[in-house]
Backbone of each chain as ProteinMPNN parsed JSONL, in Angstrom:
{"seq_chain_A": "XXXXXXXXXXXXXXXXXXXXXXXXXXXXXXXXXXXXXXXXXXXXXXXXXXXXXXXXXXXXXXXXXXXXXXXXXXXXXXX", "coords_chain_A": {"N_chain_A": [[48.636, 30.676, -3.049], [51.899, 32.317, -2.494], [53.633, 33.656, -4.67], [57.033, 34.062, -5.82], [58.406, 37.439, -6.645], [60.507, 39.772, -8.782], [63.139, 42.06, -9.691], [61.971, 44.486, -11.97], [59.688, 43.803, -11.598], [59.055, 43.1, -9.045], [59.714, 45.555, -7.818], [57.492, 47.088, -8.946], [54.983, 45.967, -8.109], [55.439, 44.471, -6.178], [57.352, 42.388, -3.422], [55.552, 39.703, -3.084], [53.134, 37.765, -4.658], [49.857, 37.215, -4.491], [48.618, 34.512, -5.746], [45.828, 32.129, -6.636], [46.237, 28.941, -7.569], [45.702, 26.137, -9.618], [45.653, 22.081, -8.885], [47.095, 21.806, -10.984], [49.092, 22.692, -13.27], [50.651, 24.785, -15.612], [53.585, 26.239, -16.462], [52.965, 28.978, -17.658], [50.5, 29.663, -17.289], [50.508, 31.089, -14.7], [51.874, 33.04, -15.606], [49.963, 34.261, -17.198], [47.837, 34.791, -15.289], [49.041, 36.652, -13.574], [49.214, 38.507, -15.568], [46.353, 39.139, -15.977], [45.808, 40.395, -13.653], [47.617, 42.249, -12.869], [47.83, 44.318, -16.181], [49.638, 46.389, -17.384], [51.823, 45.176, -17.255], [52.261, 43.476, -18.682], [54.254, 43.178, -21.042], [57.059, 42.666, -19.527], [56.142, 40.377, -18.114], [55.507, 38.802, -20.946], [58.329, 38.054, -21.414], [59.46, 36.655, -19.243], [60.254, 33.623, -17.099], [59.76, 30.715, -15.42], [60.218, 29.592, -12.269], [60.154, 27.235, -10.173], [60.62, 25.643, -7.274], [63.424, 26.58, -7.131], [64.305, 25.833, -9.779], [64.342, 25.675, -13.229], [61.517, 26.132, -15.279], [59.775, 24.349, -17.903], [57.403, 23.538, -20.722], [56.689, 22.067, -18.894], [54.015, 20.104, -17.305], [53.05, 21.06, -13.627], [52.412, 19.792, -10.352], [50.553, 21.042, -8.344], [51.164, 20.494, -4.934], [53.615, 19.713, -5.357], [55.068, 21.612, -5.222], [56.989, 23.962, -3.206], [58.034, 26.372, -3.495], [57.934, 29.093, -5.685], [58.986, 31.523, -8.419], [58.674, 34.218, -10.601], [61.074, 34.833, -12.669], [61.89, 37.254, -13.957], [63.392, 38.677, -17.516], [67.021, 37.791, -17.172], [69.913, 39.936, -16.008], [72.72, 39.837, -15.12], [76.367, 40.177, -14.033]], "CA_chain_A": [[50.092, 30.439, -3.175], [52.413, 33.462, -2.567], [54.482, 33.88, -6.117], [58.074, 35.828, -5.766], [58.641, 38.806, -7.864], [62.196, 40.386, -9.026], [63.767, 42.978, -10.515], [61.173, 45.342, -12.11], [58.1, 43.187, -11.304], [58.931, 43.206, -7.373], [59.395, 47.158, -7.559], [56.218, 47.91, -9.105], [54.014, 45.156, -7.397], [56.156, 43.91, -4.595], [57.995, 41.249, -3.342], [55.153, 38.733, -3.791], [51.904, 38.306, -5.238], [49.227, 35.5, -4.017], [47.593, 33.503, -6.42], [44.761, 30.794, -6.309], [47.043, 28.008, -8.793], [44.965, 24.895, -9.303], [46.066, 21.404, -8.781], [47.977, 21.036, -11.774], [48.813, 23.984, -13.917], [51.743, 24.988, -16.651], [54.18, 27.615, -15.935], [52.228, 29.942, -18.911], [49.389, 29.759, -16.672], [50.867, 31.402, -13.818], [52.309, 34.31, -15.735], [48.62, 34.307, -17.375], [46.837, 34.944, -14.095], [49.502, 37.997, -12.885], [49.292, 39.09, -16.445], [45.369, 39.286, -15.873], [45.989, 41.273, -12.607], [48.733, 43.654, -13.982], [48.21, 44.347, -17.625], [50.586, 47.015, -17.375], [53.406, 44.612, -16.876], [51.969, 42.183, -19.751], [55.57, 43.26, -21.461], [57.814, 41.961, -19.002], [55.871, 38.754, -18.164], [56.123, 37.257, -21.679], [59.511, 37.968, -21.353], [59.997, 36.19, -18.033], [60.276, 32.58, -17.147], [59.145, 30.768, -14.024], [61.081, 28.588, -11.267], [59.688, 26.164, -9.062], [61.883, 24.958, -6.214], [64.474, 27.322, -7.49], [64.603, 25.362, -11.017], [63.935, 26.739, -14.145], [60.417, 25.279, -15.775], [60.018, 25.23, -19.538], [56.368, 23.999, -20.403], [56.261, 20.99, -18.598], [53.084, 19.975, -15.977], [53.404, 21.411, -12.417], [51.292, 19.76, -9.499], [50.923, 21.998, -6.554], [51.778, 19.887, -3.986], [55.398, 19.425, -5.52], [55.367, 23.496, -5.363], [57.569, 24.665, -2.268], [58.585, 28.124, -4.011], [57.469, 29.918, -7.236], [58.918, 32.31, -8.358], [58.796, 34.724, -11.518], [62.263, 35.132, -13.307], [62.161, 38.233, -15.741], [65.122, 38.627, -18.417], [68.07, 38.001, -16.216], [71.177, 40.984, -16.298], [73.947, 39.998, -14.21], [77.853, 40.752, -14.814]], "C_chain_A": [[50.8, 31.77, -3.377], [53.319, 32.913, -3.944], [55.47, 35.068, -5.863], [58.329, 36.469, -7.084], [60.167, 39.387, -7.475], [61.871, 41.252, -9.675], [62.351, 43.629, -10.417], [59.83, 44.856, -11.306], [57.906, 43.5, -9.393], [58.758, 44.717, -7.216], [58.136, 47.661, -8.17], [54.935, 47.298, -8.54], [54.202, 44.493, -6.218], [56.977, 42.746, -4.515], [57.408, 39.851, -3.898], [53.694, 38.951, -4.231], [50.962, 36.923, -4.955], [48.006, 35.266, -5.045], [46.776, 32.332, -6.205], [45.359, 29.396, -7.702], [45.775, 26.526, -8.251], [45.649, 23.775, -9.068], [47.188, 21.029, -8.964], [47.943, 22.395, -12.849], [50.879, 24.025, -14.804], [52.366, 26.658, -16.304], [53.589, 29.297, -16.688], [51.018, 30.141, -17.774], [49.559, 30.685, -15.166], [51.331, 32.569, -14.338], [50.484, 34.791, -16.262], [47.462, 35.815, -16.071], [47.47, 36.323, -13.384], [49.257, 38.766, -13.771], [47.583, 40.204, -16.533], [45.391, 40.626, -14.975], [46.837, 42.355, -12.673], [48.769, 43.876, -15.406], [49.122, 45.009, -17.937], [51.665, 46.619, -17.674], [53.033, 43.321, -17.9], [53.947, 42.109, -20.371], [56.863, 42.248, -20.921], [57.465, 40.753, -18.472], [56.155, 37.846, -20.0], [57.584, 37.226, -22.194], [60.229, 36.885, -19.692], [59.567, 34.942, -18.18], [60.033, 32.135, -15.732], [59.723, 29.605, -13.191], [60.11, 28.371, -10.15], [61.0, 25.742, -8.503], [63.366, 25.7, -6.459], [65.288, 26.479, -9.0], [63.736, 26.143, -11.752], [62.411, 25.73, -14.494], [60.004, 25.204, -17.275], [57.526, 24.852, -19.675], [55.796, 22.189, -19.899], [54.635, 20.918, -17.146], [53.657, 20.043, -14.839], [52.35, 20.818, -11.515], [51.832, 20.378, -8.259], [51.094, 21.573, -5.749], [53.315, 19.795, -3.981], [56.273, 20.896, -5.197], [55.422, 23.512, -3.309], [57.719, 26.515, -2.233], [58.38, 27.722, -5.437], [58.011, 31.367, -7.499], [59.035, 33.117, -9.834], [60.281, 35.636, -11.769], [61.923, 36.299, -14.548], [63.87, 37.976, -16.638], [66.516, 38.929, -17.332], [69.089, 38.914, -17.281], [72.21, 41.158, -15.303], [74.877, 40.08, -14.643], [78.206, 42.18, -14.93]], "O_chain_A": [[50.431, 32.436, -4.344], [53.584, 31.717, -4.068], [55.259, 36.274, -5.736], [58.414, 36.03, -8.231], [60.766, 39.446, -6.401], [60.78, 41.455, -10.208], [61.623, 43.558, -9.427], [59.144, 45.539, -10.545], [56.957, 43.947, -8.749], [57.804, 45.161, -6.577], [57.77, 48.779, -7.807], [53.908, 47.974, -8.476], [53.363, 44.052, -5.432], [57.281, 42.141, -5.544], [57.98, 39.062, -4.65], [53.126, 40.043, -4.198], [51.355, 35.781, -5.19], [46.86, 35.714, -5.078], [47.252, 31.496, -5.436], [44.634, 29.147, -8.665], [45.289, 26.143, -7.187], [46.802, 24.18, -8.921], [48.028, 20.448, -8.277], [46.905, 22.984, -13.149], [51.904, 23.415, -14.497], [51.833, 27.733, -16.032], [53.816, 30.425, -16.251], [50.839, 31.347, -17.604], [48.5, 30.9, -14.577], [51.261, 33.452, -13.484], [49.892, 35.648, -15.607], [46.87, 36.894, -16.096], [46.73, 37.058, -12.731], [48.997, 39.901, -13.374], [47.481, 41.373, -16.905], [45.071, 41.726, -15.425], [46.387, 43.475, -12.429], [49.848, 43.601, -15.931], [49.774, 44.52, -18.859], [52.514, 47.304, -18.244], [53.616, 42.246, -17.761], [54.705, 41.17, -20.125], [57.461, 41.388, -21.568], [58.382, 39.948, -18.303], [56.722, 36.778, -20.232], [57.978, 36.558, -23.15], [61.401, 36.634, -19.412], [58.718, 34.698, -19.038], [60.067, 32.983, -14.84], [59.561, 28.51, -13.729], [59.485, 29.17, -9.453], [62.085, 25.555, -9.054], [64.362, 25.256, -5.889], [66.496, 26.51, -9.237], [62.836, 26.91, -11.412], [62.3, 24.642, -13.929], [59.932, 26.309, -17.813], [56.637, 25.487, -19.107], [54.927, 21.445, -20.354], [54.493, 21.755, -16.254], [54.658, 19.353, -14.644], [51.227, 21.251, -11.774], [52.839, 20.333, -7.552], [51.446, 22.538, -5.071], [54.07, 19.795, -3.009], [57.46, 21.17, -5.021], [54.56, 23.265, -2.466], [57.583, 27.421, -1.41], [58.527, 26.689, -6.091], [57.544, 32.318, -6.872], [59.765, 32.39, -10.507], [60.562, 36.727, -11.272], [61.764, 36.107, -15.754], [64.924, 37.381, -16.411], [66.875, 40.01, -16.865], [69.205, 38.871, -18.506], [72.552, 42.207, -14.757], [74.81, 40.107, -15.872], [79.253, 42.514, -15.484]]}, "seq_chain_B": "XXXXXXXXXXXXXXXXXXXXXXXXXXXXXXXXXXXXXXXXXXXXXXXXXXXXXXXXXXXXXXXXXXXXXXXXXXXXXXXXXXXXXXXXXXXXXXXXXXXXXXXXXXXXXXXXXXXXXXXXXXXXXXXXXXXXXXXX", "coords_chain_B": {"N_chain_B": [[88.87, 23.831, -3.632], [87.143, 25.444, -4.603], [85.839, 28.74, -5.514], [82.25, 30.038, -4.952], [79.643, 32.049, -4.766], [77.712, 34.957, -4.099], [77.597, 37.941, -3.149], [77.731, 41.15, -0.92], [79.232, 43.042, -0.198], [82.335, 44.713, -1.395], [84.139, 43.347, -3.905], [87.0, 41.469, -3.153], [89.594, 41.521, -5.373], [92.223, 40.651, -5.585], [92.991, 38.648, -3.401], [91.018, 36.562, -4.274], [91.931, 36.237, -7.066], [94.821, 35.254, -5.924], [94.234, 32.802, -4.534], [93.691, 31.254, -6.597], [95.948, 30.104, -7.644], [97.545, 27.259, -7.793], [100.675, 25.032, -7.739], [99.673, 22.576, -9.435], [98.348, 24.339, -11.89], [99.279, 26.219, -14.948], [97.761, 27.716, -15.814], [96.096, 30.967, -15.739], [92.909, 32.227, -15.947], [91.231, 35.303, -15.833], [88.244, 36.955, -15.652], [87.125, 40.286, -15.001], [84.367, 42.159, -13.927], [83.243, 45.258, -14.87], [81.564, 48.308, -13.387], [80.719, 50.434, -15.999], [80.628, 53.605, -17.584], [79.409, 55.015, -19.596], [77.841, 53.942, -22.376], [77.469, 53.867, -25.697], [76.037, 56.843, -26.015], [74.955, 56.995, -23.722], [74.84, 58.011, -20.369], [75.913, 56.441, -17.462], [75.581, 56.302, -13.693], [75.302, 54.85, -11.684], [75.135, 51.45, -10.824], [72.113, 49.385, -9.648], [72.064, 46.12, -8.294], [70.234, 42.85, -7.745], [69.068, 40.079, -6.713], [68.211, 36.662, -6.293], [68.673, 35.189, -4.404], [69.058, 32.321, -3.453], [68.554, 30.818, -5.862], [70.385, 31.526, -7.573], [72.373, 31.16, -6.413], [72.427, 28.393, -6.732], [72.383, 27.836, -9.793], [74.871, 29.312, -10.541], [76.586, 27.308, -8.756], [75.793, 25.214, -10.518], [77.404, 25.483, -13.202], [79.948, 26.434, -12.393], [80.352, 23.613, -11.479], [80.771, 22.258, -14.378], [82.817, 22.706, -14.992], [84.725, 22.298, -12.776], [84.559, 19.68, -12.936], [86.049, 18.829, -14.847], [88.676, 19.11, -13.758], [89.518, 21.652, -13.383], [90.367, 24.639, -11.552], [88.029, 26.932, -10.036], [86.4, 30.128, -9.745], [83.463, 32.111, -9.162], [82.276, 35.281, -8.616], [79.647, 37.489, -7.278], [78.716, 40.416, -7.178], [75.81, 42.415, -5.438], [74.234, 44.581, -4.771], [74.02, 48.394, -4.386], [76.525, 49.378, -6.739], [79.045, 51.805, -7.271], [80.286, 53.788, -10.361], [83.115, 52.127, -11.658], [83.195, 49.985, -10.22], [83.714, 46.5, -8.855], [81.824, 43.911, -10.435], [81.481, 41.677, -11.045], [83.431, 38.814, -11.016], [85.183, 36.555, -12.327], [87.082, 33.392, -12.647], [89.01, 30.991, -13.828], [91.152, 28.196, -12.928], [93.933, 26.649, -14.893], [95.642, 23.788, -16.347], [97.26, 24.67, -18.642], [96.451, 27.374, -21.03], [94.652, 27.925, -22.777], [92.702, 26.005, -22.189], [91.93, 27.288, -20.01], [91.15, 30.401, -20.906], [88.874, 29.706, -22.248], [87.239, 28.241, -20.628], [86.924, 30.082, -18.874], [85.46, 32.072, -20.457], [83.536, 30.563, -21.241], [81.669, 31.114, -18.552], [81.492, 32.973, -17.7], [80.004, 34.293, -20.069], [77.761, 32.322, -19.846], [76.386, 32.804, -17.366], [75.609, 35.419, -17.558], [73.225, 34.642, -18.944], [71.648, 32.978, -17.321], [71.795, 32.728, -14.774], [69.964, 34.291, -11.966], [70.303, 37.058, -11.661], [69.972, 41.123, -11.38], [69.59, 43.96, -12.976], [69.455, 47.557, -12.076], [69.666, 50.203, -13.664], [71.038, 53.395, -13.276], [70.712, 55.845, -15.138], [72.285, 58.812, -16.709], [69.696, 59.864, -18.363], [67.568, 58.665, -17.408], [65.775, 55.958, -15.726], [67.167, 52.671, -16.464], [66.184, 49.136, -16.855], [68.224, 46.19, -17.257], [68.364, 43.99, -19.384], [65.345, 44.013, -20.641], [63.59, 44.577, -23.423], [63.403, 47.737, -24.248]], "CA_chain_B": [[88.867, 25.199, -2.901], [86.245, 26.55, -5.604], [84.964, 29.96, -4.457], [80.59, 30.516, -5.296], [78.71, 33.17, -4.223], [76.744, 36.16, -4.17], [78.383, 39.123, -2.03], [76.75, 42.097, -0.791], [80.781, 43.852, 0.333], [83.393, 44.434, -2.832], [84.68, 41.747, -4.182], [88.382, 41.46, -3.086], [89.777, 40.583, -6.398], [93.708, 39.925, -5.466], [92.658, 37.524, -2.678], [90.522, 35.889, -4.948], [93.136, 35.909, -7.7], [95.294, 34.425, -5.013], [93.387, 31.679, -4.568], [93.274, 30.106, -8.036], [97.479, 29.632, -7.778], [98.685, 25.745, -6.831], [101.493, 23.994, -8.745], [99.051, 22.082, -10.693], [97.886, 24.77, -12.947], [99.601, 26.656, -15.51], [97.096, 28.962, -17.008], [94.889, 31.276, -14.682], [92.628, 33.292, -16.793], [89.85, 36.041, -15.08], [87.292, 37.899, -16.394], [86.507, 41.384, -14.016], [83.36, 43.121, -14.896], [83.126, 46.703, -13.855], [80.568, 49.502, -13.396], [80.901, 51.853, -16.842], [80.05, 54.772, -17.176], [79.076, 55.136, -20.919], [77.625, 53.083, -23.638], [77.494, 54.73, -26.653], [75.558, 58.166, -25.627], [74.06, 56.678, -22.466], [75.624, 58.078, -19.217], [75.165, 55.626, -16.138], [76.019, 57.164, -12.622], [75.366, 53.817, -10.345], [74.056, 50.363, -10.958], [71.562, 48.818, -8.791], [72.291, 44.84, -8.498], [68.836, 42.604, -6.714], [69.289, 38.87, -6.912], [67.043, 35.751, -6.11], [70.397, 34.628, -3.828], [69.168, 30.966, -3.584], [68.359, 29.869, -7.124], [71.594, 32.384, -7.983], [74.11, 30.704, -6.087], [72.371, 27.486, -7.072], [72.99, 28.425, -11.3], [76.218, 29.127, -10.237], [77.732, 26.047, -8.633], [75.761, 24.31, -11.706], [77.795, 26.246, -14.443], [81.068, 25.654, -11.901], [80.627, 22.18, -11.815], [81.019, 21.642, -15.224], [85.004, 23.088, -14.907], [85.371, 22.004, -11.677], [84.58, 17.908, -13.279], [87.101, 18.799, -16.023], [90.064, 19.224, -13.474], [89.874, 22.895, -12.972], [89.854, 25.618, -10.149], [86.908, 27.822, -10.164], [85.947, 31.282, -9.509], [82.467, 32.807, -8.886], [81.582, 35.984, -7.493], [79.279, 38.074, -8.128], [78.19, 41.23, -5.981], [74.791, 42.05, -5.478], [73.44, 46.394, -3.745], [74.068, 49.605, -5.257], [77.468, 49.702, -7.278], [79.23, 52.954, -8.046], [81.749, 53.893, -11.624], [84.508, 51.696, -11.618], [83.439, 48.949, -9.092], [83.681, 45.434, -9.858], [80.291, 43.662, -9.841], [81.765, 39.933, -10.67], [84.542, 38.069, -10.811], [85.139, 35.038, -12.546], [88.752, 32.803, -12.45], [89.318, 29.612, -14.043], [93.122, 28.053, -13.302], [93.857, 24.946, -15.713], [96.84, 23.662, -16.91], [97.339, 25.031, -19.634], [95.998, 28.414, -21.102], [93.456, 27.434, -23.611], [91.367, 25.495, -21.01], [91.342, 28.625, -18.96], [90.365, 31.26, -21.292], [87.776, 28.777, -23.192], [85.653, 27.946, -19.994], [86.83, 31.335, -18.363], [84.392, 32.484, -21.254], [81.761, 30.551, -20.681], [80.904, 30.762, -17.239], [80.635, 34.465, -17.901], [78.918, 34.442, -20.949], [76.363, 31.409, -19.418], [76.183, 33.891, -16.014], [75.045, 36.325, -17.701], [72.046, 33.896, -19.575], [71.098, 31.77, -16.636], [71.775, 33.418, -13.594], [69.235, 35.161, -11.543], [70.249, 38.346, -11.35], [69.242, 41.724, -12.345], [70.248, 45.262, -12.903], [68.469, 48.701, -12.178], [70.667, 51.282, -14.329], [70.544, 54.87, -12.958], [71.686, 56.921, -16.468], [71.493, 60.303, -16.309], [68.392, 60.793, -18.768], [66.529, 58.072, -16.697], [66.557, 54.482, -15.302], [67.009, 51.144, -17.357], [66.302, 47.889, -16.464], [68.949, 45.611, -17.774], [67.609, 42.85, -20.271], [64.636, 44.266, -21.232], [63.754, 45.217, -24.581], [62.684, 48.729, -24.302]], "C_chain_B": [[88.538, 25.894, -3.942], [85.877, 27.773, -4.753], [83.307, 30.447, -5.54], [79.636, 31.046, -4.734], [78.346, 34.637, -4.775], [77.27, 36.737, -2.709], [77.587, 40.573, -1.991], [78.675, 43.082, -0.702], [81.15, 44.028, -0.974], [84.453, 43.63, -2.641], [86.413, 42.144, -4.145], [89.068, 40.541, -4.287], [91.261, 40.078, -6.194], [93.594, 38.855, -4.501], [92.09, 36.613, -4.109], [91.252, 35.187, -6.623], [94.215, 34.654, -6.81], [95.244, 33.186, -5.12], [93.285, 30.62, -5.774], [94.639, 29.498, -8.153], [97.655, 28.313, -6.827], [99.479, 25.625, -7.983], [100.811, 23.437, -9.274], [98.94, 22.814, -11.792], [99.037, 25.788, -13.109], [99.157, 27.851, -15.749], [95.965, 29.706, -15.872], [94.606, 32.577, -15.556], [91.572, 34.127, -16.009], [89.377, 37.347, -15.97], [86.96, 39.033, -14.808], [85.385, 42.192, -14.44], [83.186, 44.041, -13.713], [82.092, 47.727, -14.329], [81.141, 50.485, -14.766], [80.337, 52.578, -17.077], [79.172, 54.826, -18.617], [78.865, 53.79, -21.474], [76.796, 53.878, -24.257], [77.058, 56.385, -25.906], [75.453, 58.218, -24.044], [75.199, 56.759, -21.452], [75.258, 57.351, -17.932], [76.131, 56.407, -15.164], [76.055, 55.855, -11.477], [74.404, 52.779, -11.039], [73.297, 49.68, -9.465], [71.425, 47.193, -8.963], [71.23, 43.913, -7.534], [69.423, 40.742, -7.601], [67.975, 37.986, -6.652], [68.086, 34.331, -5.73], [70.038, 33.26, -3.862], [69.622, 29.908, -4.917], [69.73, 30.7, -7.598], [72.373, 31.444, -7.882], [73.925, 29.37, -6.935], [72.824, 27.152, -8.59], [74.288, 28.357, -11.244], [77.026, 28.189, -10.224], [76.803, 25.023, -9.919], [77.045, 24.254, -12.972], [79.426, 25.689, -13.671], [81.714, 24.409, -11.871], [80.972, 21.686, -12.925], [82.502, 21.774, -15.646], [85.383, 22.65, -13.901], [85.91, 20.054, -12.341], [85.557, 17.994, -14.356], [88.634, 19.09, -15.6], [90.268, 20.39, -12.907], [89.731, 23.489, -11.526], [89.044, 26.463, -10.673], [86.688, 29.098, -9.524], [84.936, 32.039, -9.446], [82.099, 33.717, -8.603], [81.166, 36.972, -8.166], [78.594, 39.251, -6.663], [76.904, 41.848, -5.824], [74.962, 44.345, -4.4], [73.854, 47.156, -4.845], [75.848, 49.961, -5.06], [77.917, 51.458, -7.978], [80.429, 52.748, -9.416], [82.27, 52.957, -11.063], [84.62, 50.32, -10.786], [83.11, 48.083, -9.53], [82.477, 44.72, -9.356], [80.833, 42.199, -10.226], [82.919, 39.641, -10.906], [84.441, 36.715, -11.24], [86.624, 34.4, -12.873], [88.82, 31.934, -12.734], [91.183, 29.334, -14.121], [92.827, 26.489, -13.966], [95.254, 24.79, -15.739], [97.63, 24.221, -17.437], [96.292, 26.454, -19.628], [94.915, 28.103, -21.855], [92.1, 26.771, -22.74], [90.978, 26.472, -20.365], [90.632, 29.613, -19.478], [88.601, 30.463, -21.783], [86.843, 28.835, -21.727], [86.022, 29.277, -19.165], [85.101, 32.138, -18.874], [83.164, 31.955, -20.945], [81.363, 30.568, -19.824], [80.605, 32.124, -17.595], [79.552, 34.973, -19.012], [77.72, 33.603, -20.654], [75.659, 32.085, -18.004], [75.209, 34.446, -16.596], [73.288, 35.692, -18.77], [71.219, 33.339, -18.971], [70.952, 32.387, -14.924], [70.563, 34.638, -12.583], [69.742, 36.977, -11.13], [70.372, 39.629, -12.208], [69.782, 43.14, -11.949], [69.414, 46.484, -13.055], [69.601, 49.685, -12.653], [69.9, 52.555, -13.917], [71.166, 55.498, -14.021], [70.875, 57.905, -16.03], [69.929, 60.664, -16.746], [67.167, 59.915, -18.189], [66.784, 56.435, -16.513], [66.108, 53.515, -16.516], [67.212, 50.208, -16.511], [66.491, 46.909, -17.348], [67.948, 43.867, -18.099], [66.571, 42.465, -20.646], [64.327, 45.086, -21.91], [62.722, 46.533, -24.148], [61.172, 49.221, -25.324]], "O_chain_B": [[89.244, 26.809, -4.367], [85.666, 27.764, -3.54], [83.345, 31.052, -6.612], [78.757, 30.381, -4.184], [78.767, 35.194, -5.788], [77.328, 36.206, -1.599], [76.933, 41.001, -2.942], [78.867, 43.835, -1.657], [80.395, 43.557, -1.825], [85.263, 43.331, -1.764], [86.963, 42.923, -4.923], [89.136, 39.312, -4.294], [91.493, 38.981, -6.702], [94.274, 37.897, -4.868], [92.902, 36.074, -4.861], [91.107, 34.067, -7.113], [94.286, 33.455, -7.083], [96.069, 32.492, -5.713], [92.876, 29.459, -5.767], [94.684, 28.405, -8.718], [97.832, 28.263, -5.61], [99.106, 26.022, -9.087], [101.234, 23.644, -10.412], [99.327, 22.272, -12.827], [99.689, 26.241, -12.169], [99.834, 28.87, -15.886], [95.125, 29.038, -15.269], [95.345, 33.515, -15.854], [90.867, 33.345, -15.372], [89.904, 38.251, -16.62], [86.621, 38.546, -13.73], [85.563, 42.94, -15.401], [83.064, 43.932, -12.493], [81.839, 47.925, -15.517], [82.032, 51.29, -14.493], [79.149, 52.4, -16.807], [77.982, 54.58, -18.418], [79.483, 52.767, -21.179], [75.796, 54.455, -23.831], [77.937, 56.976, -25.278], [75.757, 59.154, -23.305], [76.192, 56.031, -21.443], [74.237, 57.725, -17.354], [77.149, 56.998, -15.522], [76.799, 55.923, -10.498], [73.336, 53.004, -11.607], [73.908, 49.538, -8.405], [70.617, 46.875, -9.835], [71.35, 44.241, -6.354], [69.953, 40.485, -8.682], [66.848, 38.468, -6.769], [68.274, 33.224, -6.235], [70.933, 32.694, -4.49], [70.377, 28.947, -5.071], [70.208, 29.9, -8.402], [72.994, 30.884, -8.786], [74.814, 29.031, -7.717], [73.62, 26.221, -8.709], [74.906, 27.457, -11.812], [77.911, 27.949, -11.045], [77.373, 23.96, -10.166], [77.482, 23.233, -13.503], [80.048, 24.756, -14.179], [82.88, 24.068, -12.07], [81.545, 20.601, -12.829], [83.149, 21.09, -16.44], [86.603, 22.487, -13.883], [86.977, 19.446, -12.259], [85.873, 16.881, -14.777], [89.574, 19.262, -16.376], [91.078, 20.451, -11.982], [89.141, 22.967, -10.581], [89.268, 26.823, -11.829], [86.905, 28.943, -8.322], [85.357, 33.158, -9.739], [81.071, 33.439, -7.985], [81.678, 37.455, -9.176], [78.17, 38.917, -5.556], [76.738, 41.727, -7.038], [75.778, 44.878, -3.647], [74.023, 46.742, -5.992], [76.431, 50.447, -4.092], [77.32, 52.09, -8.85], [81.239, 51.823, -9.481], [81.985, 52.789, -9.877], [85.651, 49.665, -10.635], [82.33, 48.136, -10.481], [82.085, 44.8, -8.192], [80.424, 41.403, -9.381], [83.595, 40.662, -11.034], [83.767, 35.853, -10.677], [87.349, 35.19, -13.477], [88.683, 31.292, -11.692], [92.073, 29.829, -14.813], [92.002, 25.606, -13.731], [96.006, 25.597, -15.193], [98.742, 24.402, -16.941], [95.539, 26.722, -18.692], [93.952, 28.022, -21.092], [90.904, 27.06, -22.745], [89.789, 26.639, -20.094], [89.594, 29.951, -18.909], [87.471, 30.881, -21.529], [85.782, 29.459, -21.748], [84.976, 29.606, -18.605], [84.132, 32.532, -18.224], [82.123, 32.484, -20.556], [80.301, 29.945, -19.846], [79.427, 32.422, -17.794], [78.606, 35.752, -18.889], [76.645, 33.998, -21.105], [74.495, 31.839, -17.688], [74.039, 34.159, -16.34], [72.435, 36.499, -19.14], [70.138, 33.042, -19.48], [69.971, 32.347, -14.181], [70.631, 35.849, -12.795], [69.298, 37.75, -10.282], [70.727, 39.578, -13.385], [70.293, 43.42, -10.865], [68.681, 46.564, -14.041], [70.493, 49.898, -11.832], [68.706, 52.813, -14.066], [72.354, 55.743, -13.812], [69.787, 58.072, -15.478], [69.122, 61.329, -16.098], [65.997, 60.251, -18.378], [67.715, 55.797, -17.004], [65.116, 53.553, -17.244], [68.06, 50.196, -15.619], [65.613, 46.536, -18.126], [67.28, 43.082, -17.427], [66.314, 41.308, -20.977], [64.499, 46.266, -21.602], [61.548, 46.396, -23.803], [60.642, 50.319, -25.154]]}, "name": "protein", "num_of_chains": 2, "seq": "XXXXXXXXXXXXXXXXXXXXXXXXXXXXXXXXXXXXXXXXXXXXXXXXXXXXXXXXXXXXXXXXXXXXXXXXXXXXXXXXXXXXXXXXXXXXXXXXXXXXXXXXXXXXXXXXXXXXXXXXXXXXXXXXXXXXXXXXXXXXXXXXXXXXXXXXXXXXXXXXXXXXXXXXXXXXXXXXXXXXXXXXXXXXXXXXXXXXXXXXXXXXXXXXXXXXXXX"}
C-alpha cells in the first residue's frame, strides 16, 4: 500500500512510502511501521495523525479493503 | 455564492471582499493573514506553503458549512507555493447580519483552519529553516 507523505516527512523521504498493512490494522500501527523504517523521523510521526479516504482517523479499526488513500498528516501550519 | 479553495496565484482580496456584499447582510468581517517578516528575533525572508489539496479543500467546506447553515456568506482561501514579505497567504470573510455573527465565526474558521486543515509551512529565516507546527 503506497502511504502519502507531507510537509517535512515528504521532503526527507518522498512523496510516498509503500507499506505491507495487514487486513485490519489501527492508524498507530501505520505510523509504527514508517517509524521502524525512519527512526530519524520518530519525532514528527508521534506528532502526526493519519487520514484514510481523506478523513481524519483517531484510534478506531481500519480494514484494508475500505483503504482507497492513506495518508500521513504531520502537525498542520496553515494561515 | 460561498468561495473554497486552495490557490496556487495571489489571492485577489478586493474581489473577494466584493463578493461577500448583498442587501441581506449587515456585518462583513475578514481576517487577511500575511507573510511577516519577524517574530520576536527570528527573521523570515519567504514562506514555503505544500498542501494535501483534496482533504484541504475538503476541511474547508466542512468548517464553511457550519456558517454557511447559520445563514451566512462565506469566505475561504487559502494560497498554497512559495510566498514572499507582505503577501497574503489566506483569506477568510464571513458577511452576517449583524456584526457579532461575523466577527464570532470570522474567528473561528481561522482559528479551526489553522487546527484542522492540511496544510503546512516551510519557513526560510535567515539563521535557518523552520517547519511550522513542530515542536523544535
Amino acid at each position: 500500500m503506497k502511504v502519502k507523505l507531507f510537509s517535512v516527512l515528504a521532503e526527507k523521504i518522498g512523496p510516498t512510502i509503500d507499506l505491507n498493512l495487514p487486513d485490519q490494522f489501527v492508524a498507530q500501527d501505520v505510523l509504527d511501521q514508517i517509524k521502524e523504517l525512519h527512526p530519524d523521523y520518530a519525532n514528527v510521526l508521534d506528532q502526526s495523525l493519519v487520514a484514510v479516504n481523506e478523513e481524519y482517523t483517531n484510534d478506531e479499526s481500519i480494514k484494508l479493503e475500505s483503504v482507497d488513500e492513506i495518508a500521513i498528516i504531520p502537525p498542520v501550519s496553515g494561515g | 455564492m460561498s468561495i473554497v479553495k486552495i490557490v496556487e496565484e495571489p489571492i485577489d482580496v478586493a474581489g473577494l471582499t466584493e463578493s461577500l456584499m448583498h442587501d441581506e447582510y449587515g456585518g462583513i468581517d475578514t481576517f487577511i493573514g500575511t507573510i511577516r517578516q519577524f517574530t520576536d528575533e527570528v527573521e523570515t525572508e519567504k514562506i514555503e506553503y505544500t498542501t494535501y489539496k483534496k482533504m484541504a479543500e475538503k476541511e474547508m467546506h466542512k468548517l464553511a458549512d457550519i456558517v454557511l447553515a447559520k445563514g451566512m456568506d462565506v469566505v475561504m482561501v487559502h494560497r498554497v507555493g512559495e510566498l514572499a514579505l507582505g503577501e497574503v497567504a489566506v483569506f477568510i470573510g464571513v458577511a452576517a447580519p449583524h456584526r457579532a455573527e461575523a466577527f464570532e465565526n470570522c474567528q473561528m474558521l481561522i482559528d479551526t483552519l489553522k487546527k484542522t486543515v492540511p496544510i503546512w509551512k516551510k519557513e526560510y529565516d535567515k539563521d535557518k529553516i523552520r517547519w511550522g507546527g513542530l515542536g523544535e
